[in-house]
VEXZATI-200471 format. One record per residue (C-alpha): x, y, z; residue in three letters. Coordinates in steps of 0.02 Angstrom, whole numbers, padded with zeros to 5 digits, always signed. Example, Ala and Ser with C-alpha at 12.3 -4.5 7.8 and 13.67 -1.06 7.14 Angstrom:
2
+00615-00225+00390Ala/+00684-00053+00357Ser/
//
This chain:
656
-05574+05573+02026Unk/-05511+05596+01839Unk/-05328+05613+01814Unk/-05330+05794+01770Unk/-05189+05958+01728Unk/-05240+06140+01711Unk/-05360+06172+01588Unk/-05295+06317+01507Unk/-05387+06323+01326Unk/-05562+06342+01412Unk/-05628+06521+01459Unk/-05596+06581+01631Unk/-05771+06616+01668Unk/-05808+06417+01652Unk/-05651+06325+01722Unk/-05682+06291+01888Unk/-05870+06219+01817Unk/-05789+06114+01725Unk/-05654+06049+01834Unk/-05810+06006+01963Unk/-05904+05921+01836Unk/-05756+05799+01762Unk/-05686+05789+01940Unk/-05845+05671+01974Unk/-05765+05543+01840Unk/-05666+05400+01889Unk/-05472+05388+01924Unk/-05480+05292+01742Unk/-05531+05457+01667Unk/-05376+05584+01592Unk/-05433+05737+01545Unk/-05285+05829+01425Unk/-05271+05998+01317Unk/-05151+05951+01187Unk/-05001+06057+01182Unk/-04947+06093+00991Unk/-05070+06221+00887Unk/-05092+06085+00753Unk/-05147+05976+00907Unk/-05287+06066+00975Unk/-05439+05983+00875Unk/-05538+06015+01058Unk/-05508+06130+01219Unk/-05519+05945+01298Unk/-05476+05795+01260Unk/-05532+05657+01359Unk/-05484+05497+01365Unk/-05587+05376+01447Unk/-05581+05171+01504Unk/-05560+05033+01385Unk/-05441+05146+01255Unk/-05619+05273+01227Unk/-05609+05441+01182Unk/-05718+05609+01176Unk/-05691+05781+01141Unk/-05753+05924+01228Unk/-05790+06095+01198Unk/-05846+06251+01285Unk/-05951+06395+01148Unk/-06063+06553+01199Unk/-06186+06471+01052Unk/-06206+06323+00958Unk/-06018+06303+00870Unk/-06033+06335+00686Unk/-05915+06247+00552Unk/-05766+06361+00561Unk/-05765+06314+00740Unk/-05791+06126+00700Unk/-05667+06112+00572Unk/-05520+06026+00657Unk/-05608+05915+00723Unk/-05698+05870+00546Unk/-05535+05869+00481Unk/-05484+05745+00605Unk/-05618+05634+00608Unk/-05606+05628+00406Unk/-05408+05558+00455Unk/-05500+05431+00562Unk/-05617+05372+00414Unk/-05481+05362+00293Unk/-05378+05253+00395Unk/-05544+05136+00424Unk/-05553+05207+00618Unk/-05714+05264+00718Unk/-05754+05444+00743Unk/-05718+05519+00886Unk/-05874+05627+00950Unk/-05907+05797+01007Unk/-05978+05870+01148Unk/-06013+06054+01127Unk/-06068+06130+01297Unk/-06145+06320+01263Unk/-06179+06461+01369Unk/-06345+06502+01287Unk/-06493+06421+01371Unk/-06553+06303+01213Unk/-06726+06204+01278Unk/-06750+06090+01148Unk/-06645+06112+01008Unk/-06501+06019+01058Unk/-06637+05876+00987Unk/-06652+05940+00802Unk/-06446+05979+00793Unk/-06426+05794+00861Unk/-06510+05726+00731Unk/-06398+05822+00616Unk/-06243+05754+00654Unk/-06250+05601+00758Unk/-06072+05632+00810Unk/-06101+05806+00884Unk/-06204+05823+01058Unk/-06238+05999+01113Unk/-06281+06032+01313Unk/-06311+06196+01380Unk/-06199+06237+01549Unk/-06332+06197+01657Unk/-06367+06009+01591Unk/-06181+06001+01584Unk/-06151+06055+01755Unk/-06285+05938+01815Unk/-06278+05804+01737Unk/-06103+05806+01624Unk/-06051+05661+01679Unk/-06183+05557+01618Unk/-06169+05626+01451Unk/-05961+05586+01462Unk/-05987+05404+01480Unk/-06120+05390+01363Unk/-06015+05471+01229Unk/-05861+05411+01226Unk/-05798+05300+01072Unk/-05693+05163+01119Unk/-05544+05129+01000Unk/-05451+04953+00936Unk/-05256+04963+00989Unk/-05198+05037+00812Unk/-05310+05175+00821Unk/-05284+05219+01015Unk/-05068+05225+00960Unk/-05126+05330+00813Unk/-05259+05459+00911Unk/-05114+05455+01037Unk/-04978+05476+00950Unk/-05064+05635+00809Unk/-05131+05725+00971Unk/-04992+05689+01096Unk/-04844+05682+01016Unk/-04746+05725+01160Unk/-04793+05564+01236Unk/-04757+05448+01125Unk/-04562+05340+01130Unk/-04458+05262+01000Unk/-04442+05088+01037Unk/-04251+05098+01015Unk/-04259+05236+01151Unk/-04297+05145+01293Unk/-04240+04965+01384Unk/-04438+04960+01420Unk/-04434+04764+01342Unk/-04345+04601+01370Unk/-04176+04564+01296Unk/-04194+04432+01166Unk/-04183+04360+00986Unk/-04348+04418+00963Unk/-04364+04568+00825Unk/-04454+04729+00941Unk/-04417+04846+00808Unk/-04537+05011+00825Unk/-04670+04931+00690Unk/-04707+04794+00813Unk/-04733+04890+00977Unk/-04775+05069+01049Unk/-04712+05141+01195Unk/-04787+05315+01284Unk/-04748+05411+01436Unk/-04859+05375+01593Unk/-04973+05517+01632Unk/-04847+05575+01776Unk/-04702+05567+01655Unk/-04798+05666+01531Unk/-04867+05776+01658Unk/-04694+05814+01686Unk/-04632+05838+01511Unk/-04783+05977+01478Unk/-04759+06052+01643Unk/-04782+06237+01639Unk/-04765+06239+01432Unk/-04950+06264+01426Unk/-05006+06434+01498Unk/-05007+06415+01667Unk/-05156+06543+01703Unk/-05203+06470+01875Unk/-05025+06477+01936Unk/-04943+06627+01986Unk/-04768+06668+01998Unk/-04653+06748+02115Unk/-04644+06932+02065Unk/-04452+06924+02094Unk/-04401+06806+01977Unk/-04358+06852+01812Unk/-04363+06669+01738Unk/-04453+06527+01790Unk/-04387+06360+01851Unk/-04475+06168+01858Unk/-04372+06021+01940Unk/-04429+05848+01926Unk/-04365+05747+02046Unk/-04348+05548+01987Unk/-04274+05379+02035Unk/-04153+05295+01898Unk/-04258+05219+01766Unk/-04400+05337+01792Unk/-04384+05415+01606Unk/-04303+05580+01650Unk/-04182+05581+01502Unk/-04333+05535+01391Unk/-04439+05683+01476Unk/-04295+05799+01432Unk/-04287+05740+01251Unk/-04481+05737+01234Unk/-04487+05908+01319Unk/-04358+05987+01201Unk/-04442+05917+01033Unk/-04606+05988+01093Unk/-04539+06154+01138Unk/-04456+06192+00984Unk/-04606+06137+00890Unk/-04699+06241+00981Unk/-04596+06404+00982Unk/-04512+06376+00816Unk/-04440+06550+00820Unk/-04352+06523+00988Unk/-04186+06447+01064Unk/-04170+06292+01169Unk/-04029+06216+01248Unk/-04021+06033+01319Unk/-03861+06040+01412Unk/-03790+05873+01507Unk/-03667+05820+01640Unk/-03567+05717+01534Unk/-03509+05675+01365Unk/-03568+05493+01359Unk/-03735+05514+01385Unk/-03738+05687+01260Unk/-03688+05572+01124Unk/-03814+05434+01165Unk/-03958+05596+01164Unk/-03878+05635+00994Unk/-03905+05472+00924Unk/-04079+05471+00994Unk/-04129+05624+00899Unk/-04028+05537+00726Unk/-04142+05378+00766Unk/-04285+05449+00793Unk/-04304+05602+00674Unk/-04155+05617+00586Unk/-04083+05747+00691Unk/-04113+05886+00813Unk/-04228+06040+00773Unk/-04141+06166+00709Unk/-04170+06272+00860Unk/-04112+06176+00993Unk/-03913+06139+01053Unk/-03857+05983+01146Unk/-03704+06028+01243Unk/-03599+05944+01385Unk/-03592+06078+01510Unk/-03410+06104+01476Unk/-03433+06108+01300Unk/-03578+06241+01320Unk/-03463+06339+01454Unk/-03294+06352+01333Unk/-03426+06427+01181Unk/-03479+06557+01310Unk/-03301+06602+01340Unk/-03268+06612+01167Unk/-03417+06742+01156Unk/-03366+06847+01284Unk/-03164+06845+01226Unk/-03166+06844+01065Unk/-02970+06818+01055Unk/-02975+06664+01166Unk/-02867+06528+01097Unk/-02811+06443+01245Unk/-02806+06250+01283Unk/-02949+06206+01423Unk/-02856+06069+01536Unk/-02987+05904+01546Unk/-02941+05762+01643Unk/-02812+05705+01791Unk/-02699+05665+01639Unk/-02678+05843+01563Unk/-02701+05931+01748Unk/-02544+05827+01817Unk/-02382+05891+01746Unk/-02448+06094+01789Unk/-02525+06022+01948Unk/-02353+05941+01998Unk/-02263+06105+01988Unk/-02386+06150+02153Unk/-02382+05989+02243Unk/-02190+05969+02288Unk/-02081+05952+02423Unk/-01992+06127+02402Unk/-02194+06185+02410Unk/-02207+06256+02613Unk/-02392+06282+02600Unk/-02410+06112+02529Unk/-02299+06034+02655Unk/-02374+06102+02798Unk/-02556+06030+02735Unk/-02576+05860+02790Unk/-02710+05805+02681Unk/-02696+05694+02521Unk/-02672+05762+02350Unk/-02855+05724+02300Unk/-02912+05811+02452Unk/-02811+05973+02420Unk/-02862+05968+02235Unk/-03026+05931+02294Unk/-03026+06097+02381Unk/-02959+06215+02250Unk/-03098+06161+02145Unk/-03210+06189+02282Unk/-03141+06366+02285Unk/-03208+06389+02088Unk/-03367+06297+02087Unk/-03461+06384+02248Unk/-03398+06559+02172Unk/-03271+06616+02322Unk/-03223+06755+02282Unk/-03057+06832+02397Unk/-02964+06759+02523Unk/-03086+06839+02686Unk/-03229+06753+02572Unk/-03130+06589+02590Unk/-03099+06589+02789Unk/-03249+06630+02839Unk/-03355+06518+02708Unk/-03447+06362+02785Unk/-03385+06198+02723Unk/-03514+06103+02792Unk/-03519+05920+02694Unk/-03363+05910+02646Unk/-03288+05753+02721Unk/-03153+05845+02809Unk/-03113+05990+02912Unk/-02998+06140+02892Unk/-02927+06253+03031Unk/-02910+06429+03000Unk/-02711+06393+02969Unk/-02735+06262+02858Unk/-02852+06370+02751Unk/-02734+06509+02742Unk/-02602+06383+02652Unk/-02744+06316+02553Unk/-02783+06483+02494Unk/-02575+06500+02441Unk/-02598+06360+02336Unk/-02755+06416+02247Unk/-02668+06578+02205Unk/-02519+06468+02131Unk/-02649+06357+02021Unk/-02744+06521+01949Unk/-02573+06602+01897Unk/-02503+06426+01838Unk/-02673+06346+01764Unk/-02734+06513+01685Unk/-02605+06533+01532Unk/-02556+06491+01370Unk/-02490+06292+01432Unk/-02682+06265+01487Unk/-02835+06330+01562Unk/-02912+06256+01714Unk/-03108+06235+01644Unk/-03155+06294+01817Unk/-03070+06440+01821Unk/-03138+06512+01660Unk/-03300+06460+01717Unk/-03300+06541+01878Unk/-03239+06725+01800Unk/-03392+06693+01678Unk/-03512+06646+01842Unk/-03443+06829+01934Unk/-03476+06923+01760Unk/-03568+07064+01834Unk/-03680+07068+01674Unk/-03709+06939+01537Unk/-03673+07040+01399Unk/-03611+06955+01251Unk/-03655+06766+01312Unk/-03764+06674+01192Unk/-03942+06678+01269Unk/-04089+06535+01266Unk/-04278+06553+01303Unk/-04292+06388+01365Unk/-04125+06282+01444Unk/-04156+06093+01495Unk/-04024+06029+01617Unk/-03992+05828+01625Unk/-03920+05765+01787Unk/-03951+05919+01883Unk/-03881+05853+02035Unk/-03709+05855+02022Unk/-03702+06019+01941Unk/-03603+06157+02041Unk/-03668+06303+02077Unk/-03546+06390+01971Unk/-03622+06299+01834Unk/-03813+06352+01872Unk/-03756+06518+01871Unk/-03703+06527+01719Unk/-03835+06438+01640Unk/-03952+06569+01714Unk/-03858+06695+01657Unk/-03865+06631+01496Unk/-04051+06622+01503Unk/-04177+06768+01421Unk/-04285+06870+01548Unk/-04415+06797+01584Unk/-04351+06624+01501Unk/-04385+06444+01586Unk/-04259+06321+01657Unk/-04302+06135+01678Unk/-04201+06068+01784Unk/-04226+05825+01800Unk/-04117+05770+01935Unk/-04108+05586+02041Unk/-04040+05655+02215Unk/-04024+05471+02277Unk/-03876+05470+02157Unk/-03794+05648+02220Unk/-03634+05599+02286Unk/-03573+05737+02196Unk/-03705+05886+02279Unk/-03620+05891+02438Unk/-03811+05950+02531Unk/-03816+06106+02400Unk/-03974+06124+02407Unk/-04074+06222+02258Unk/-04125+06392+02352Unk/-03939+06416+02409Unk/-03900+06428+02218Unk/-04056+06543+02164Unk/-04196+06403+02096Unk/-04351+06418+02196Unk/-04432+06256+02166Unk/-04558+06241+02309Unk/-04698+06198+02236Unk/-04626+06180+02065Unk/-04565+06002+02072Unk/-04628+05839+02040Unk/-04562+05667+02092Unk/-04563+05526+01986Unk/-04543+05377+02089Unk/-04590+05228+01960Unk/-04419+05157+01860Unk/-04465+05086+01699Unk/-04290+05037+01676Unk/-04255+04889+01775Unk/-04348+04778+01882Unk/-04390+04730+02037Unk/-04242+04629+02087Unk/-04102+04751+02024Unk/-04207+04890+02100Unk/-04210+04804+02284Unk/-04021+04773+02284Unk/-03983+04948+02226Unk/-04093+05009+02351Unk/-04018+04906+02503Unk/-03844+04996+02476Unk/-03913+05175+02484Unk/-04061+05153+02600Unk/-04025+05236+02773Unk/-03884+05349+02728Unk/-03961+05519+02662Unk/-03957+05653+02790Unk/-04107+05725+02712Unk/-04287+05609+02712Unk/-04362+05757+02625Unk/-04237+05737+02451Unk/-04216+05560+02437Unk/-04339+05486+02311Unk/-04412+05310+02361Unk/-04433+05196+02229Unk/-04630+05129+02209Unk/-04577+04940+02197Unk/-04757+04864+02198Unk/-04799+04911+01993Unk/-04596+04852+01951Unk/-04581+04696+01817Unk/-04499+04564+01911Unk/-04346+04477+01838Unk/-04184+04375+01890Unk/-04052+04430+02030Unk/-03917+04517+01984Unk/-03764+04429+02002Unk/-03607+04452+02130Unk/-03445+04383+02043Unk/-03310+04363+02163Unk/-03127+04340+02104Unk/-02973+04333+02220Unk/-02850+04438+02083Unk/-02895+04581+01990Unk/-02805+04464+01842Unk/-02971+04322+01890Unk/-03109+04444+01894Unk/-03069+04516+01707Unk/-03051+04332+01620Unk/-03207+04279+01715Unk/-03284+04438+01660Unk/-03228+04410+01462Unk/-03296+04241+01468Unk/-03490+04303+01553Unk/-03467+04432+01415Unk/-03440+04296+01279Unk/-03557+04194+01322Unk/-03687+04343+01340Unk/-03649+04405+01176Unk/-03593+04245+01078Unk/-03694+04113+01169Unk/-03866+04200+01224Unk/-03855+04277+01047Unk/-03888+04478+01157Unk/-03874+04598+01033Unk/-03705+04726+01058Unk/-03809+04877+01068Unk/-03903+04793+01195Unk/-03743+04771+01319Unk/-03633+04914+01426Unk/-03482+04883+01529Unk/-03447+04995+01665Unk/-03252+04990+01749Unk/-03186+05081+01902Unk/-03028+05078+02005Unk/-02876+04998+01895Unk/-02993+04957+01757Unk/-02945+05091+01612Unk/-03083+05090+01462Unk/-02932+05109+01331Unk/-02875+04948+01408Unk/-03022+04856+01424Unk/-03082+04900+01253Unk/-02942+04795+01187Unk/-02971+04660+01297Unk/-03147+04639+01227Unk/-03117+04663+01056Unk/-02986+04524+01060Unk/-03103+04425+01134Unk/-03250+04454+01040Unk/-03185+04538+00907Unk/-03123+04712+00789Unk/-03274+04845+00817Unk/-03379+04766+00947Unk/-03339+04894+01070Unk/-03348+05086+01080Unk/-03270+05178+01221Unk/-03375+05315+01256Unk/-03233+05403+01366Unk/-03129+05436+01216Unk/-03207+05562+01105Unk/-03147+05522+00943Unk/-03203+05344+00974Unk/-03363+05385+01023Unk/-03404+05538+00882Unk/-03532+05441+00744Unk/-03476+05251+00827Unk/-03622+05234+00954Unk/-03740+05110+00886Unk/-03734+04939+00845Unk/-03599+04927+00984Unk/-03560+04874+01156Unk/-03559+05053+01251Unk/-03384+05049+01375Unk/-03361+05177+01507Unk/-03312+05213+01666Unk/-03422+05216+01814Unk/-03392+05413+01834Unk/-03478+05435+01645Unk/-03608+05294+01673Unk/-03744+05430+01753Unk/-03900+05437+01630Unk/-03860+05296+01516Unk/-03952+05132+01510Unk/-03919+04962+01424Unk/-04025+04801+01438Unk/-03862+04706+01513Unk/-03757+04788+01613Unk/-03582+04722+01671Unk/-03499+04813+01822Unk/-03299+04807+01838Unk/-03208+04847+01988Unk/-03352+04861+02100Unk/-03237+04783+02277Unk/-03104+04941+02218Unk/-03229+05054+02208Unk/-03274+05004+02372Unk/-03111+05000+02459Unk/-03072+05171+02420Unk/-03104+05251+02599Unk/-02992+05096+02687Unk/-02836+05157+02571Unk/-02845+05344+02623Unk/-02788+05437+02766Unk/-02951+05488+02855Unk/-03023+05491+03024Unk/-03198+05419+03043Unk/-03326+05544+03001Unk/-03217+05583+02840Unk/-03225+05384+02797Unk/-03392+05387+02816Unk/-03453+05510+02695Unk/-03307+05437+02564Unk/-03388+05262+02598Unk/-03569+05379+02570Unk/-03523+05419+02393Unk/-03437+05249+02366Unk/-03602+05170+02390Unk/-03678+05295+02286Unk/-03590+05267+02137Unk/-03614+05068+02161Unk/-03808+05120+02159Unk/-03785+05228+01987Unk/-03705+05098+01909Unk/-03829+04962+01954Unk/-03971+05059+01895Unk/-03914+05083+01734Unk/-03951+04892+01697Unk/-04134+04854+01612Unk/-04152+04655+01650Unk/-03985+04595+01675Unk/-03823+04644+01806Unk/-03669+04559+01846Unk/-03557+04648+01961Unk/-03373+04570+01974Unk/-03270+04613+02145Unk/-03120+04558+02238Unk/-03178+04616+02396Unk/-03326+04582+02500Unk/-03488+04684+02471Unk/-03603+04751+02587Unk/-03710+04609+02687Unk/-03875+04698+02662Unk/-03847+04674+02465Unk/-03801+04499+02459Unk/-04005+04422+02511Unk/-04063+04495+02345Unk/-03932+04446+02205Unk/-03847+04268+02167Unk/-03673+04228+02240Unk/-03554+04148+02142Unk/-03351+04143+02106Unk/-03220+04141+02255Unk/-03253+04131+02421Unk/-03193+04292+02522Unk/-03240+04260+02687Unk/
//
């Protein structure tokens, strides 16, 4: 059965005829409406085994030339360039006995059926129509009539790393037909779908493993959209600043910069404008980071404190909470004791929420003034807005990393949506340690039936795939939203490497010397090469380590903003394993992966808490390994999980 979407740009009356008819083709059939107006040479466009093409057309009469003229027009682009025309298969309503004969012998490119050859034998006169294409043409016909399919080479990890020159003149890349399913999904008129009366905007999720080319979808998606709708605003918002400032580069790579109608925001960057919109005198100091948080946060947690002495949980997990508190929008006190906490790693009795909810009204008095605002504060008053008014509004917002958004964020990107707009929402939930079981209807986005799964990576390969997936395999509570990877299709490749060091003080100079000799010795370009760090590893640190090793401007940290602001490329990325999520790099070194690890042993928790802190432990080991194209080396001091160590190569100290 052909590979086939709706087929919107076809009359009503003949749709479903047609869908029977090319539904008798072969899985090696895809039958496609292009999506941009200056696209559409043909309702259909079919493309067929072997790199062949056809056109298709449905007319109440034989087409004249007005109606032919795109496709003229294209096939005149063809000649010019020394290709073959692509032919024409007009099927008309009118019942034509034999003068589809004479207007053959016209034009020996144009074949006109009536519907009830078509419908009876159309599939006959498909494969003996089709015009097969050399490679050059197929990229161009591809590329001209799908341009939402097509990748920039320096876009993807999809090839080895090596000497060798794979500059976009030498290779093409394109989306597979369920990636580019997904980036045109419900951006061409969706006449056979209808929606839920109650929603006022509509909402696709595509579900994907790492690798599977979500970020690229998003980027595709956003191009096409705003070349589409050139008189409406998009917004391509993203979890975190690293990976907004590798999207940014993209676009300056790729087309010189964004359209002029679409905004790429981090979410907090996005939220803060939206505050300035709303209060126009707003000239306070949002508070980022554990760093600017601490000295206003030590004022709560002290000794003299009663509600804080009487809690006897750890400062992260109080924090934890009070952030809690902003993000799932609880609003008063009663809210608060009554709400259900369910995934949270550890319980609270009534009493303990009661002093809980003491010190969250300390940290809105103390972390809501002119020393600093708490981002999720400000965000949460914008979430409980009881109208929009005065927030910037987008037909169309695409959200990157979707899983680890809280719901106070979704609500205010759908409040800063148009009626009737569209959200896209690309999310991996085998890496959502930070979802906590939030599932998509509790937060308003009704996605049955609206989502597709991606479950191919194109990033790595087979081996780095089957270790990542031994860590995380068997621990999500829910079958139904974890995303198995297809390994059969996956390029194979070498194991990733386990480093084991006794000191912290061993793993880093065996680590600078793999580095060197990746970089000096293998001759890996930098750009090529991204160095992840958790625990005691700081990227301001390590930057300097690397740079003395292999020298000034080798490195960019992409935690510090003013390092990473027009610094990206030509550069080995460093970040920490928090800011890795939606980046990719053809080597990949991971830092502190036996801390990261060890983090549930050094806290105070009983078992089922240590469990789901070991959960997202594990998770974040996954996110980091799947970030690496054809090469990972992870460097520990403590002993990883068994099930991991049959698929990689051992090597260092012994830990046992």
């Amino acid at each position: 059965m052909a590979q086939m979407e709706s087929i919107t740009g076809l009359d009503r009356k003949v749709r479903r005829h047609f869908k029977k008819v090319l539904s008798r083709l072969s899985d090696e059939f895809i039958v496609r409406e292009p999506l941009l107006d200056e696209s559409k040479i043909a309702p259909i466009v079919l493309e067929g085994p072997c790199k062949s093409w056809l056109m298709i057309g449905w007319h109440e009469k034989q087409p004249n030339e007005t109606e032919l003229a795109k496709w003229r027009c294209f096939n005149s682009d063809l000649l010019s360039k020394g290709y073959q025309p692509i032919k024409y298969l007009a099927v008309v309503e009118e019942d034509l006995g034999h003068k589809a004969t004479s207007e053959e012998q016209a034009d020996r490119f144009i074949h006109i059926l009536d519907q009830k050859g078509f419908y009876i034998d159309g599939e006959k006169n498909i494969v003996d129509l089709l015009t097969e294409s050399p490679l050059e043409q197929y990229y161009w016909v591809k590329k001209t009539l799908f341009p939402e399919s097509a990748i920039h080479s320096q876009c993807t990890t999809r090839r080895s790393v090596s000497r060798v020159d794979n500059t976009a003149s030498l290779q093409q890349f394109f989306l597979d037909y369920d990636q580019e399913l997904a980036t045109r999904f419900d951006m061409l008129e969706q006449a056979d779908v209808s929606e839920d009366s109650q929603d006022d905007f509509s909402v696709r999720l595509i579900n994907g493993v790492a690798g599977s080319g979500k970020t690229l979808i998003l980027i595709n998606r956003a191009i096409a959209f705003c070349k589409k709708h050139p008189d409406k605003k998009a917004l391509l918002v993203i979890h975190n600043k690293p990976v907004t400032s590798d999207i940014k580069h993209r676009f300056e790579e790729w087309l010189g910069g964004a359209p002029s109608n679409l905004k790429i925001e981090t979410f907090h960057q996005f939220a803060l404008n939206q505050q300035k919109k709303v209060s126009k005198n707003w000239r306070l100091t949002p508070l980022f980071g554990d760093k600017a948080v601490e000295p206003l946060r030590a004022q709560i947690f002290c000794d003299t404190n009663e509600s804080y002495t009487q809690l006897k949980l750890t400062d992260g997990q109080i924090w934890s909470e009070l952030e809690y508190i902003n993000e799932y929008l609880i609003k008063d006190e009663d809210d608060y004791l009554e709400y259900e906490r369910q995934g949270r790693g550890f319980a609270l009795q009534k009493s303990q929420r009661l002093h809980i909810w003491k010190l969250y009204e300390m940290v809105v008095q103390t972390m809501s003034s002119p020393k600093g605002y708490l981002p999720s504060l400000y965000v949460k008053d914008l979430a409980l807005r009881e109208d929009s008014n005065g927030l910037e509004k987008f037909d169309h917002i695409l959200v990157d990393e979707a899983q680890f958004f809280a719901p106070s964020w979704l609500q205010l990107v759908k409040m800063s949506l148009i009626s009737n707009g569209a959200i896209f929402l690309c999310a991996d939930p085998n890496q959502g340690f930070l979802k906590s079981r939030l599932s998509w209807k509790s937060v308003g986005f009704n996605v049955r039936g609206r989502t597709k799964r991606l479950n191919y990576s194109y990033r790595t390969t087979y081996e780095i795939m089957v270790a990542a997936n031994a860590l995380i395999e068997g621990i999500e509570d829910d079958a139904d939203d974890f995303v198995k990877p297809d390994l059969e299709r996956m390029e194979r490749g070498v194991k990733p490497q386990i480093i084991y060091s006794h000191t912290l003080q061993d793993e880093k100079i065996r680590f600078l010397n793999e580095l060197s000799e990746c970089c000096r010795t293998d001759d890996i370009p930098l750009q090529q090469v991204m160095v992840l760090c958790s625990g005691s590893y700081s990227p301001w640190s390590l930057k300097r380590d690397i740079e003395n090793t292999l020298g000034k401007g080798t490195v960019v940290n992409c935690n510090d903003w003013k390092d990473i602001k027009d610094n990206i490329g030509g550069k080995i990325r460093l970040m920490s394993i928090n800011s890795c999520t939606g980046m990719e790099s053809g080597v990949t070194f991971v830092l502190g992966a036996g801390e990261l690890m060890n983090q549930a042993k050094n806290i105070d928790l009983d078992d089922a808490e240590r469990e789901l802190a070991q959960k997202e432990s594990l998770r974040k080991l996954y996110v980091s390994m799947t970030r690496a194209g054809q090469r990972l080396a992870l460097f520990s001091t403590e002993k990883l999980p068994e099930g991991v160590h049959e698929y990689v190569e051992l090597s260092g100290a012994s830990l046992d």
